[in-house]
C-alpha angles and dihedrals in degrees: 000000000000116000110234110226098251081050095054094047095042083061101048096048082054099054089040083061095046091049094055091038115033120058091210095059100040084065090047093050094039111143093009118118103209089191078072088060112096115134138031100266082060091053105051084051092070130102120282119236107218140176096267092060082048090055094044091056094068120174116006107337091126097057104122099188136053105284098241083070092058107099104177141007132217126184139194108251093256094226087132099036157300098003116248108236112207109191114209133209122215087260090056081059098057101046098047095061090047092058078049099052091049089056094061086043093061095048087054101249114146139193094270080066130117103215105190101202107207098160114111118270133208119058099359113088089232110090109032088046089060097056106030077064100047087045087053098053093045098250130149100266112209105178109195092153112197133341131344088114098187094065092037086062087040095052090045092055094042106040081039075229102205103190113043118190118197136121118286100248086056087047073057097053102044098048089055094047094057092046089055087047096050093230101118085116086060099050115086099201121165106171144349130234112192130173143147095059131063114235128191126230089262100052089040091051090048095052089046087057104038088048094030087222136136104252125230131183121206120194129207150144131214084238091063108038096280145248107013089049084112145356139195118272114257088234104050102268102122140242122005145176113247121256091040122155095211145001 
């Protein structure tokens, strides 16, 4: 892909600024001087930033601003090994929840909408994500968080929650559950957000069925935000950012 001029300035300027004000980047960039990087070609010649440097930044090497400017912190779940610690300032929240918002947006939720969040919260980037960017939208935010299936289809009935988030495997789960228990009549489900987990054709079909919701897939990372960073195109073309303007 070739990198558009704007794109490319607006780069540099940013890794000028991680090099003055993050000591992780100021080692990776030891010895490089970013003023010499002025196309494309200087740029991919540059060093890559991998897991392994994430991991060696534990816990808050990659912090680029003083730390009483850090609001909030997220981290990778660590099964694998050492956990990756993003800190965020008040400005990564909020964008955050707008990217969010936008992805509602795109899947057509608005703010009359119920949005149930059953995704986990704490230090995962699920749950909060969910609803900073329901919040921000102006929708009804119902935040179950995981499990405890009987008040989830309680709370469904009763909220006439129209938007329900989970993985896909509880999605699963639920729309199994209300077919066994004969109350798809009672559930007001309008559509369906799902993230953190890949699912195949068969198992999506069989949730959009079981649920009778359009079905719509988010992607994240805890090193970027996290979950509304991208959703699937409306028209089968894959992944795409928020906010644009075709797939």
């Amino acid at each position: 892909m070739d990198m558009q001029p704007a794109q490319l300035e607006a780069i540099t300027k940013q890794l000028t600024t991680l090099k003055k004000h993050s000591p992780f980047y100021a080692k990776k960039f030891e010895g490089i001087d970013l003023g010499d990087v002025k196309t494309q070609a200087d740029f991919e010649k540059l060093p890559f930033t991998d897991k392994g440097d994430l991991r060696e930044a534990y816990p808050l090497g990659l912090a680029a601003v003083p730390q009483d400017k850090i609001v909030r912190i997220h981290s990778s779940s660590g099964t694998t090994g050492t956990p990756v610690i993003i800190p965020y300032t008040q400005k990564d929240v909020e964008d955050w929840a707008i990217q969010f918002a936008r992805c509602y947006e795109y899947a057509g939720i608005t703010p009359q909408d119920r949005i149930q969040i059953t995704p986990g919260y704490g230090l995962w980037t699920a749950g909060i994500g969910f609803q900073a960017g329901c919040e921000r939208l102006g929708a009804m935010a119902i935040p179950m968080g995981p499990g405890n299936t009987e008040k989830q289809l309680q709370f469904m009935i009763d909220m006439e929650s129209t938007v329900l988030t989970a993985t896909a495997s509880y999605a699963l789960l639920l729309a199994e559950e209300i077919e066994k228990r004969g109350i798809k009549d009672q559930i007001k489900l309008k559509k369906l957000v799902t993230g953190s987990e890949r699912s195949g054709e068969k198992i999506r079909q069989r949730i959009i069925d079981g649920l009778g919701v359009e079905f719509y897939d988010i992607y994240g990372l805890t090193e970027v935000y996290g979950p509304g960073i991208g959703i699937n195109c409306q028209y089968g073309h894959g992944m795409q950012a928020p906010g644009a303007k075709s797939c």
